[in-house]
N, CA, C and O atoms as CSV, one atom per row, in Angstrom:
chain,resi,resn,atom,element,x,y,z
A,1,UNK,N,N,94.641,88.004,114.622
A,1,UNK,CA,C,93.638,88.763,113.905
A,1,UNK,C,C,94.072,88.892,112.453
A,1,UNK,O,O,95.283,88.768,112.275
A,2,UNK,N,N,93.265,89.132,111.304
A,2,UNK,CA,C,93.667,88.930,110.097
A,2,UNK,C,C,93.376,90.196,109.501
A,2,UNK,O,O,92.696,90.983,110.160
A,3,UNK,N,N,93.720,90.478,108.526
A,3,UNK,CA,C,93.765,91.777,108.072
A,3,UNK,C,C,92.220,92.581,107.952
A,3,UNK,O,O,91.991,93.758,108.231
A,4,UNK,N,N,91.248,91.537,107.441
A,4,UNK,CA,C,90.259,91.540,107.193
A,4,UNK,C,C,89.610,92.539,108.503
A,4,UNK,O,O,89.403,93.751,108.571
A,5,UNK,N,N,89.412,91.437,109.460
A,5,UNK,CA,C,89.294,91.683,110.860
A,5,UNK,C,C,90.000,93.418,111.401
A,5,UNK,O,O,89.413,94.497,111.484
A,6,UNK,N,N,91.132,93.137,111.621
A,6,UNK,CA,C,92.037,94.305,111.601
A,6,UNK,C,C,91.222,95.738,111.397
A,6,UNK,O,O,90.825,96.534,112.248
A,7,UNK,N,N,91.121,95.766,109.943
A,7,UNK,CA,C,90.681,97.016,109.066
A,7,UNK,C,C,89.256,97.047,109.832
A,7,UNK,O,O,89.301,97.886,110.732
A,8,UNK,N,N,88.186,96.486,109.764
A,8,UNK,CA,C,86.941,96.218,110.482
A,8,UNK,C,C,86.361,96.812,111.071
A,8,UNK,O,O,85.274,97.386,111.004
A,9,UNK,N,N,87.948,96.554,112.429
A,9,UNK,CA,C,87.549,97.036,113.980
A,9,UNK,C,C,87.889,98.610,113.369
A,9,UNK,O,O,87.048,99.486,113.170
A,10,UNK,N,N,89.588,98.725,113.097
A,10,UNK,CA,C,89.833,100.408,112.751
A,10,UNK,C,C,88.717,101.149,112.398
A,10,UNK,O,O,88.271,101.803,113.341
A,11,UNK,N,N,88.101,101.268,111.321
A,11,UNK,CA,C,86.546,101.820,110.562
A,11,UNK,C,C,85.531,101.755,111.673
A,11,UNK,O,O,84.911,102.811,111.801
A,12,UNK,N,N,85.197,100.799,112.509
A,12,UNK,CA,C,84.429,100.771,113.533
A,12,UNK,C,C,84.503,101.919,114.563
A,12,UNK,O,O,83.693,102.774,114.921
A,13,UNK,N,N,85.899,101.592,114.941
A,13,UNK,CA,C,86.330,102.936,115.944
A,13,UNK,C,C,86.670,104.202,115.164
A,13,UNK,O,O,86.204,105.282,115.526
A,14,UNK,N,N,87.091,104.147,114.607
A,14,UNK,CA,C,86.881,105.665,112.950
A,14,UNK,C,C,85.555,106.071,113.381
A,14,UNK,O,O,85.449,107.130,113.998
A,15,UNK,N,N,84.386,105.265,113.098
A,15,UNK,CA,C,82.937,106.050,113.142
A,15,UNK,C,C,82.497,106.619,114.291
A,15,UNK,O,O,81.931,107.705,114.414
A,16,UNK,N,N,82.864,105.622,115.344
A,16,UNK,CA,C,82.411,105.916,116.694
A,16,UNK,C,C,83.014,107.093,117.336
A,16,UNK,O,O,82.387,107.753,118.164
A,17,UNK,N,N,84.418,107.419,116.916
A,17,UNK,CA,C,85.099,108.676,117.435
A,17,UNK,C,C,85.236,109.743,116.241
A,17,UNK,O,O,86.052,110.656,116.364
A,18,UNK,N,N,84.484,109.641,115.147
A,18,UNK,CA,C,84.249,110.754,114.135
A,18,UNK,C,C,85.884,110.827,113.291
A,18,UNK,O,O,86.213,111.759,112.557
A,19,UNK,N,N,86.608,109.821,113.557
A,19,UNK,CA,C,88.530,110.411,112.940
A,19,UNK,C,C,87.645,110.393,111.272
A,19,UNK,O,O,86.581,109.969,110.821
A,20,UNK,N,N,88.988,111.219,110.730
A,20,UNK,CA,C,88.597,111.660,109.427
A,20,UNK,C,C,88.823,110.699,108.243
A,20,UNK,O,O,88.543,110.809,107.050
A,21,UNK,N,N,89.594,109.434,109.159
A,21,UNK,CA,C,90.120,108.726,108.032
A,21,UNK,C,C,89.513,107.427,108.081
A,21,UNK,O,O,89.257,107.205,109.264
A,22,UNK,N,N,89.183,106.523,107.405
A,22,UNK,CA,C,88.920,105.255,107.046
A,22,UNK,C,C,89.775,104.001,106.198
A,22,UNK,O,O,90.613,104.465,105.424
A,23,UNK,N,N,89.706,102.717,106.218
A,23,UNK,CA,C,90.895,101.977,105.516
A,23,UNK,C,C,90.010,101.129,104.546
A,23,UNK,O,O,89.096,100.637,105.208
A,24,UNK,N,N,89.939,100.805,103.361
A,24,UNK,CA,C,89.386,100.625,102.156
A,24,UNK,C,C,89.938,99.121,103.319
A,24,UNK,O,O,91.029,98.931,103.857
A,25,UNK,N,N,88.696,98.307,103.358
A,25,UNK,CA,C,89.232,96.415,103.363
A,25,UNK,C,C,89.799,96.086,102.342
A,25,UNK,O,O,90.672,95.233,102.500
A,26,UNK,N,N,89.562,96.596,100.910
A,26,UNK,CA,C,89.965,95.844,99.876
A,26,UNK,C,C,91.240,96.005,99.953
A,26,UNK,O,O,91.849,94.972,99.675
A,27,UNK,N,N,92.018,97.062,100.271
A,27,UNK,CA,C,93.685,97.657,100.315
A,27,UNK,C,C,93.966,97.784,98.669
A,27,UNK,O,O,94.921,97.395,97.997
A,28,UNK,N,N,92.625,98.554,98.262
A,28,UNK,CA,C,92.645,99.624,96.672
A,28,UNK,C,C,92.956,100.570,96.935
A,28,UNK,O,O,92.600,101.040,98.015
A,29,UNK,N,N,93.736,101.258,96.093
A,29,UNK,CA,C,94.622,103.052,95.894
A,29,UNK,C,C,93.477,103.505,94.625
A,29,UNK,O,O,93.241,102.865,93.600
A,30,UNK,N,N,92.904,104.741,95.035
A,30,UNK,CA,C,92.169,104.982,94.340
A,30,UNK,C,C,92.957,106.158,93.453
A,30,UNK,O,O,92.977,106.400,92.247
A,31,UNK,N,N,93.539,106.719,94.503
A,31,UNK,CA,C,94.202,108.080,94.221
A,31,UNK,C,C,95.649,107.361,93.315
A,31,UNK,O,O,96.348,106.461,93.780
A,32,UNK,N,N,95.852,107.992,91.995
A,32,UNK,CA,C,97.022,107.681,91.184
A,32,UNK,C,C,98.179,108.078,92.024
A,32,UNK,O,O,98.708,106.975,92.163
A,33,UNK,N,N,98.917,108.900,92.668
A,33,UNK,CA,C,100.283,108.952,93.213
A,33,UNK,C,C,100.246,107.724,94.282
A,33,UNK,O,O,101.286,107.264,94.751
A,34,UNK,N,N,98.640,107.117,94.708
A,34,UNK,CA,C,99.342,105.563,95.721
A,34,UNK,C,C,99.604,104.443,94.721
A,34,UNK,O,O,100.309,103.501,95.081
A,35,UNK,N,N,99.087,104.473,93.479
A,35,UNK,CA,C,99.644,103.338,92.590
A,35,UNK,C,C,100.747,103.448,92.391
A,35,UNK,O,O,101.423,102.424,92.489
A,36,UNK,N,N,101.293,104.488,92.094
A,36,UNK,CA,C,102.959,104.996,91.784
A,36,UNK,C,C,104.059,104.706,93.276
A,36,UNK,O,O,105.246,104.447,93.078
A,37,UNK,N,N,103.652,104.766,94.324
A,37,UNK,CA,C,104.128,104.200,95.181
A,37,UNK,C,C,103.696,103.023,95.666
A,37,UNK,O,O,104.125,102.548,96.717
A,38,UNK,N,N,102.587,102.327,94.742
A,38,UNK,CA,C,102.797,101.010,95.340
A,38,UNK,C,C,103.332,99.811,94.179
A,38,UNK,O,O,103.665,98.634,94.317
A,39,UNK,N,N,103.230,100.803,92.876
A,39,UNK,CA,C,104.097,99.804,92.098
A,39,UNK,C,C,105.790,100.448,92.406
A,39,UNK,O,O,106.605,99.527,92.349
A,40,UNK,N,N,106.185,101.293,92.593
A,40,UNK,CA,C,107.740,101.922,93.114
A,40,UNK,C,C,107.683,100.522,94.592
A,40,UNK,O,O,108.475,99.591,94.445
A,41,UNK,N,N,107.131,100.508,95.355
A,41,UNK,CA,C,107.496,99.466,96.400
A,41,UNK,C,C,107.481,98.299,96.264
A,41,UNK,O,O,108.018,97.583,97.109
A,42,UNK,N,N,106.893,97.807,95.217
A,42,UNK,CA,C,106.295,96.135,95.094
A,42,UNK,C,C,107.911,96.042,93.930
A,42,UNK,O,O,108.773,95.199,94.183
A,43,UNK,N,N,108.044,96.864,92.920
A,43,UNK,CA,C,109.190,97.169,92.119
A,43,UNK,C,C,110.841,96.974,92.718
A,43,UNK,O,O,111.881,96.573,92.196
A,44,UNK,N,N,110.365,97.640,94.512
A,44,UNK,CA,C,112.055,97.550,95.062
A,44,UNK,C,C,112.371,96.058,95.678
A,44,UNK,O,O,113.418,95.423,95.554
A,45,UNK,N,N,111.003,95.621,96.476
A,45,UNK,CA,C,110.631,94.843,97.350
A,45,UNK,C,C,110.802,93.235,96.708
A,45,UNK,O,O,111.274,92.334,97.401
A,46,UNK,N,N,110.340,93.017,95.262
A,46,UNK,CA,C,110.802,92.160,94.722
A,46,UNK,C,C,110.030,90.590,95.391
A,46,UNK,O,O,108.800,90.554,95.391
A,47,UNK,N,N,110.573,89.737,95.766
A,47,UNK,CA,C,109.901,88.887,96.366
A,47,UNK,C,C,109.745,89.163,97.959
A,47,UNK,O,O,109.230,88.338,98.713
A,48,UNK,N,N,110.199,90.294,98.343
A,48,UNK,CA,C,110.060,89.911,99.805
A,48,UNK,C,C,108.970,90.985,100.127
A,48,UNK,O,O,108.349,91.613,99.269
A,49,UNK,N,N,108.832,91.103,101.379
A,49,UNK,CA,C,107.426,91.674,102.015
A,49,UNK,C,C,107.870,93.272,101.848
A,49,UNK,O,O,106.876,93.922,101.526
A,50,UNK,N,N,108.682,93.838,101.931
A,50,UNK,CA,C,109.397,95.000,101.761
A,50,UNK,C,C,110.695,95.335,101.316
A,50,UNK,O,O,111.787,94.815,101.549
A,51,UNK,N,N,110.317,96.437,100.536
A,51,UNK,CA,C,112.098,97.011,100.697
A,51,UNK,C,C,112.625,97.056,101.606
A,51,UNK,O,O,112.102,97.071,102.720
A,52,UNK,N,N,114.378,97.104,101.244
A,52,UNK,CA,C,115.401,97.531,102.262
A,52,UNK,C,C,114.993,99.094,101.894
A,52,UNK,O,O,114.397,99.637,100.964
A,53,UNK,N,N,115.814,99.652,103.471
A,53,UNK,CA,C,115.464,101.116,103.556
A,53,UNK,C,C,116.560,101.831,102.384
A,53,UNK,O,O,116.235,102.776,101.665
A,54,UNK,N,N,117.670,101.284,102.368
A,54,UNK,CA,C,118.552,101.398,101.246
A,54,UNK,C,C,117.969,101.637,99.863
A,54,UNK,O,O,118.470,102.474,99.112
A,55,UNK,N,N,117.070,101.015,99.572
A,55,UNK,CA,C,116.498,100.658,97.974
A,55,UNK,C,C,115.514,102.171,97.726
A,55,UNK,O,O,115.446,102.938,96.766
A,56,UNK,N,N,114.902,102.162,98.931
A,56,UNK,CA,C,113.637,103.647,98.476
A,56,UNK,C,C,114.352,104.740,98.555
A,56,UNK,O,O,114.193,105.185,99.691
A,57,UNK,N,N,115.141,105.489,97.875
A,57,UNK,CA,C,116.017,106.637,97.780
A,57,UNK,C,C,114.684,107.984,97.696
A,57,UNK,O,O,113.527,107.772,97.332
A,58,UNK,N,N,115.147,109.103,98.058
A,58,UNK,CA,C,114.061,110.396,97.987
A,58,UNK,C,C,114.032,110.657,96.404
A,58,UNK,O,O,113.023,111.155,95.904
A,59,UNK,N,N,115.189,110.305,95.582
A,59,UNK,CA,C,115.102,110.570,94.225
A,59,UNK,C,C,114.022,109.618,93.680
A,59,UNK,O,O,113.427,110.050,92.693
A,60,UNK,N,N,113.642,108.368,94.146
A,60,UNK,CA,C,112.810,107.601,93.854
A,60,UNK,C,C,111.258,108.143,94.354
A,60,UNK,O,O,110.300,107.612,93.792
A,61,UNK,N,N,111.014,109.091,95.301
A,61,UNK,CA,C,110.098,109.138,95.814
A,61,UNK,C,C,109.120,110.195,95.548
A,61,UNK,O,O,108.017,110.535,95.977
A,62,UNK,N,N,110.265,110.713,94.358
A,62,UNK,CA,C,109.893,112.597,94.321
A,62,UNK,C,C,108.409,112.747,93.641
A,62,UNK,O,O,107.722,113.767,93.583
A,63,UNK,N,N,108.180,111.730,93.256
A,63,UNK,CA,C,106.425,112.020,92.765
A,63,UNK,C,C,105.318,112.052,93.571
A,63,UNK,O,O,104.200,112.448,93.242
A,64,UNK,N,N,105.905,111.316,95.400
A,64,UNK,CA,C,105.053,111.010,95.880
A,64,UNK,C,C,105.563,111.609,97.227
A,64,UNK,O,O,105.069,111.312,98.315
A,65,UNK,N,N,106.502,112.399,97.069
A,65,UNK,CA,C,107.366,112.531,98.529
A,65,UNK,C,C,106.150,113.417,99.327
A,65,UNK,O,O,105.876,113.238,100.514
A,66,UNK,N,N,105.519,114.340,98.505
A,66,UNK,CA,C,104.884,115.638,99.083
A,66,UNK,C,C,103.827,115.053,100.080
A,66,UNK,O,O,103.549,115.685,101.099
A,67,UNK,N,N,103.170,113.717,99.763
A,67,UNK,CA,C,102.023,113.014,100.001
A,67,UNK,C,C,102.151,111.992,101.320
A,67,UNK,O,O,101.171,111.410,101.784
A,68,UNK,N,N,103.283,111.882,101.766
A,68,UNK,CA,C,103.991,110.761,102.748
A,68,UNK,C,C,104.299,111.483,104.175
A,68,UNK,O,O,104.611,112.667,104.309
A,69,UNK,N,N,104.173,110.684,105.034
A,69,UNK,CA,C,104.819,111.082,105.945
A,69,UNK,C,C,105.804,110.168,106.485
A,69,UNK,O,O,105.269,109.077,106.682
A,70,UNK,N,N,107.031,110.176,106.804
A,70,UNK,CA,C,108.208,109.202,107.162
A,70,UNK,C,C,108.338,109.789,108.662
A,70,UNK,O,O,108.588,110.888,109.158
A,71,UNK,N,N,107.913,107.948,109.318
A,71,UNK,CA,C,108.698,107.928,110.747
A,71,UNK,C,C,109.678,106.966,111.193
A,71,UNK,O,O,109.974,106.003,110.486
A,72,UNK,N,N,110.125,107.142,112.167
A,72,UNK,CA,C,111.238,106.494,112.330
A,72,UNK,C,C,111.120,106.387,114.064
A,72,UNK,O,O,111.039,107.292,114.895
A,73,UNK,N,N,111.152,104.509,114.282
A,73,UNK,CA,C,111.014,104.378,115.863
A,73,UNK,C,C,112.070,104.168,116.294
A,73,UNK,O,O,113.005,103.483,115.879
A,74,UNK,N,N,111.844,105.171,117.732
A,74,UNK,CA,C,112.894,105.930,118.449
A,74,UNK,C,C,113.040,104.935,119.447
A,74,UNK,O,O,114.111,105.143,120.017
A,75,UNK,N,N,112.337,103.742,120.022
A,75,UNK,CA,C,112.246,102.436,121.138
A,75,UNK,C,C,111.520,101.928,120.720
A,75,UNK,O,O,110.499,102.325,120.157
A,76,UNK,N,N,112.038,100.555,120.980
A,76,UNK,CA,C,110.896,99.686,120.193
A,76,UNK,C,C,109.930,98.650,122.202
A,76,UNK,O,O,108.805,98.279,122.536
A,77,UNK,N,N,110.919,98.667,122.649
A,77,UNK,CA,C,109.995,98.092,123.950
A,77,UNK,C,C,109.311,99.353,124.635
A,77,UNK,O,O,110.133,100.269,124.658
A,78,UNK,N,N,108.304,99.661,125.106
A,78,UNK,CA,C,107.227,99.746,123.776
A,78,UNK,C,C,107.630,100.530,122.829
A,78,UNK,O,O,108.279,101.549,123.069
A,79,UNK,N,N,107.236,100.084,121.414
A,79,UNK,CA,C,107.791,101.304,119.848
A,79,UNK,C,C,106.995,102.691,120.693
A,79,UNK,O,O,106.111,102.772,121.545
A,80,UNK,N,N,107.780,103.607,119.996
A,80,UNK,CA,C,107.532,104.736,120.177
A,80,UNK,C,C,108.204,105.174,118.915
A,80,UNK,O,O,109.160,104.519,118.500
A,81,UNK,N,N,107.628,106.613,118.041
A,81,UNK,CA,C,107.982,106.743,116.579
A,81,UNK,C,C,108.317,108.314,116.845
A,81,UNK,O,O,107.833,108.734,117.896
A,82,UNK,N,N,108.843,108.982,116.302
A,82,UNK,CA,C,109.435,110.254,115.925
A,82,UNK,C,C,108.951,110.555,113.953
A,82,UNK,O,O,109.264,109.893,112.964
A,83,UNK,N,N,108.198,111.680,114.073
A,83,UNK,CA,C,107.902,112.289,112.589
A,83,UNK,C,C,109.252,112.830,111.809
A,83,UNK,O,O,109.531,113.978,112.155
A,84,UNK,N,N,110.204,112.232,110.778
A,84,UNK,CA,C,110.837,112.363,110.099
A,84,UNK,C,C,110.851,113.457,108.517
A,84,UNK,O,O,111.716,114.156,107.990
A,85,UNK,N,N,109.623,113.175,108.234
A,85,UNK,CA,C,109.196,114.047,107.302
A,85,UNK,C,C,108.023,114.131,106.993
A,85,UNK,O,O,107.429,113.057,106.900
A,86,UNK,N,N,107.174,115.513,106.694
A,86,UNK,CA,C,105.911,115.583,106.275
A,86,UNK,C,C,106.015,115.930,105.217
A,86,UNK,O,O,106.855,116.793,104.960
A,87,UNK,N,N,104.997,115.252,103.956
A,87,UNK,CA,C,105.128,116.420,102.743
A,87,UNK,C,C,104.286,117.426,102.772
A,87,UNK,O,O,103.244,117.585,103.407
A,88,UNK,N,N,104.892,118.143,101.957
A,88,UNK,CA,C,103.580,119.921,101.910
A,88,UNK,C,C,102.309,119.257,101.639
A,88,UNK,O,O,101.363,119.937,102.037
A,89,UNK,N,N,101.951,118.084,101.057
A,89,UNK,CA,C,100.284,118.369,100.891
A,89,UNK,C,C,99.645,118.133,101.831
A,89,UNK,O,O,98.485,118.527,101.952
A,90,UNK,N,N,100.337,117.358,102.803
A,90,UNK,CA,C,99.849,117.417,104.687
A,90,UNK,C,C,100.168,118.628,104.991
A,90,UNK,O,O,99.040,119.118,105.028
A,91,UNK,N,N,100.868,119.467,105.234
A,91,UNK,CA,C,101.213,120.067,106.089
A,91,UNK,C,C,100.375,121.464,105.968
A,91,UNK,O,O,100.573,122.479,106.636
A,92,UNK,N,N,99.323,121.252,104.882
A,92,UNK,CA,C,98.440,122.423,104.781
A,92,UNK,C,C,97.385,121.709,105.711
A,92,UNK,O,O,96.556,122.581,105.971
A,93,UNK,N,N,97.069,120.668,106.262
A,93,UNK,CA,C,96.214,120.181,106.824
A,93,UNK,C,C,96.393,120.022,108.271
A,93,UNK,O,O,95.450,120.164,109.050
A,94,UNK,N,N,97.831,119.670,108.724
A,94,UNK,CA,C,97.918,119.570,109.850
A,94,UNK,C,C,98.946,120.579,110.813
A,94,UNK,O,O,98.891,120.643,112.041
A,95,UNK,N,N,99.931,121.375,109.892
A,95,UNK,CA,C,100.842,121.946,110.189
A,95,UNK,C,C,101.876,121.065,109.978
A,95,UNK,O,O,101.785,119.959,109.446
A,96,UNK,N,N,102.899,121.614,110.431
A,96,UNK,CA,C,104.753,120.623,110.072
A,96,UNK,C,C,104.661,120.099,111.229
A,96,UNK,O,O,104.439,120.811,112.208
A,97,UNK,N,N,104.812,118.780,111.331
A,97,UNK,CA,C,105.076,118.311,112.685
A,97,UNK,C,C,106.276,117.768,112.672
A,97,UNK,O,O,106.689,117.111,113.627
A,98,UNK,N,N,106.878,117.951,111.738
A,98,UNK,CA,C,108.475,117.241,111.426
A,98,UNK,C,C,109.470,117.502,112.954
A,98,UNK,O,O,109.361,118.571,113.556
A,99,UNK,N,N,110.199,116.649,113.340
A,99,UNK,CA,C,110.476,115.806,114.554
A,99,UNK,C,C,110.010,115.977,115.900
A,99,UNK,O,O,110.651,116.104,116.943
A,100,UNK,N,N,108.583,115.953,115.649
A,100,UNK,CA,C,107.739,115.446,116.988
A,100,UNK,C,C,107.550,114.033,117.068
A,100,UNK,O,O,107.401,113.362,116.047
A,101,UNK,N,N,107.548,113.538,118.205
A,101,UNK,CA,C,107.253,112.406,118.486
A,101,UNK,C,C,105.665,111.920,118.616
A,101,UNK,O,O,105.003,112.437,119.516
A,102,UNK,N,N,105.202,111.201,117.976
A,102,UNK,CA,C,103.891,110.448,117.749
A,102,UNK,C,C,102.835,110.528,119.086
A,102,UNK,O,O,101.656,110.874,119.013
A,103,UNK,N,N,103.542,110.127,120.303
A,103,UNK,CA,C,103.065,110.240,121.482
A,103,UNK,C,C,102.613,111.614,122.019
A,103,UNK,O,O,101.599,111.891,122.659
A,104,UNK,N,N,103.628,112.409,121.595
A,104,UNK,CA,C,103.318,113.511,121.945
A,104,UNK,C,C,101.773,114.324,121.091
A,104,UNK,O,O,101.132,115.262,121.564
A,105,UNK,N,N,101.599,113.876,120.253
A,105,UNK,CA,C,100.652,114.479,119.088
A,105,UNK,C,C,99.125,113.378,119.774
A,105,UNK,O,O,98.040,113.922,119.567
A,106,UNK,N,N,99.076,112.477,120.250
A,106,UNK,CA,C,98.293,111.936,120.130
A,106,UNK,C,C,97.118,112.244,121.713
A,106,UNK,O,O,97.390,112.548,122.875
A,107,UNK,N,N,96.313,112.081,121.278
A,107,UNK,CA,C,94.683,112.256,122.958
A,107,UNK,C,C,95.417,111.079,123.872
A,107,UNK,O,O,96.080,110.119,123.478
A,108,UNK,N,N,95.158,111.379,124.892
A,108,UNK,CA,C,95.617,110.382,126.034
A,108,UNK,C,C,95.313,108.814,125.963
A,108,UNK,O,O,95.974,107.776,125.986
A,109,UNK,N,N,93.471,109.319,125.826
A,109,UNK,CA,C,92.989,108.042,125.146
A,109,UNK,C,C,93.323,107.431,124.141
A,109,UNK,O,O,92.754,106.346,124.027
A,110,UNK,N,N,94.080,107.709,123.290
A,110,UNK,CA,C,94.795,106.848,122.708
A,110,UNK,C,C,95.974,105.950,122.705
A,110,UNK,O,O,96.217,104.760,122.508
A,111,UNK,N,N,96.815,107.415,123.116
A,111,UNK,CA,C,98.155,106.243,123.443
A,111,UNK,C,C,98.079,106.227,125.057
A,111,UNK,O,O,98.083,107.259,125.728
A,112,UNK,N,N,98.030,105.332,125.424
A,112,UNK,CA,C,97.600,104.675,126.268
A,112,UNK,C,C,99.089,104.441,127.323
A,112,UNK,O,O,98.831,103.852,128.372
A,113,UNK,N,N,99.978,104.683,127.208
A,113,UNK,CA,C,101.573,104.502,127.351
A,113,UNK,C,C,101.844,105.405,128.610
A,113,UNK,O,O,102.818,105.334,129.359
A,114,UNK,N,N,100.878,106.189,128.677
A,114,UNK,CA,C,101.234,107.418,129.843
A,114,UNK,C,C,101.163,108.412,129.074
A,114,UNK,O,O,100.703,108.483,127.935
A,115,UNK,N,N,101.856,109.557,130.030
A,115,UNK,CA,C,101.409,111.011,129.014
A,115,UNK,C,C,102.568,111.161,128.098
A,115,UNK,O,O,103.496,110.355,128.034
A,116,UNK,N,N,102.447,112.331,127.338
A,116,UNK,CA,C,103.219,112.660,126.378
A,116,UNK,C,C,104.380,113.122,126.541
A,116,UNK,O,O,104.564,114.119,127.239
A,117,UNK,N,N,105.562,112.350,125.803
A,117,UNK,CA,C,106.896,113.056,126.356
A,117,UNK,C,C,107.370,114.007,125.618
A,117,UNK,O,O,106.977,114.119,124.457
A,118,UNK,N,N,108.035,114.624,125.998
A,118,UNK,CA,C,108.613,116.167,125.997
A,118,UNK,C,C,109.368,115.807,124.569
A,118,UNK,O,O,110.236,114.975,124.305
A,119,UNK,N,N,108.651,116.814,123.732
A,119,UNK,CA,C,109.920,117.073,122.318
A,119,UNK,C,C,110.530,117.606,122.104
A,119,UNK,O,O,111.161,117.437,121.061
């Protein structure tokens, strides 16, 4: 499937289940703090598809830290992710979910993996 495709279906199922969020096909940052982190990433990343985790330091991030959320997968057969950090401008929206696990946060119907494990 190609990115195109990809984004498509997401927005498709976005409408049909009312989620609040949608993915621009074009993959435009409208909002100025995602240009600042996407020229800070394209800046560390250099020719390759990403930074090393080494290269994005929090001192590097501090313009955009508040706006991010960092996870970190806890198994990868199947991945399963753990919430590492929320910034405050989420966390007026969703509460702190800082080290819950992804599975656990999510409708059944979604993650599809079985039920939610214990955090």
């Amino acid at each position: 499937m190609n990115v195109l495709d990809a984004v498509t279906a997401l927005n498709q199922r976005a409408a049909r289940e009312h989620w609040y969020h949608v993915c621009d096909p074009n993959l435009t940052f409208s909002e100025p703090s995602y240009e600042k982190l996407l020229g800070l990433w394209r800046s560390k990343a250099g020719d390759r598809a990403m930074p090393r985790r080494s290269e994005m330091t929090l001192r590097d991030l501090k313009d955009v830290l508040r706006h991010l959320v960092v996870l970190e997968r806890v198994e990868k057969m199947p991945s399963h992710y753990r919430i590492r950090l929320v910034g405050t401008s989420l966390t007026s929206l969703a509460g702190d979910r800082t080290a819950k696990c992804l599975k656990s946060l999510c409708p059944p119907n979604i993650c599809r993996a079985g039920p939610a494990a214990p955090t």
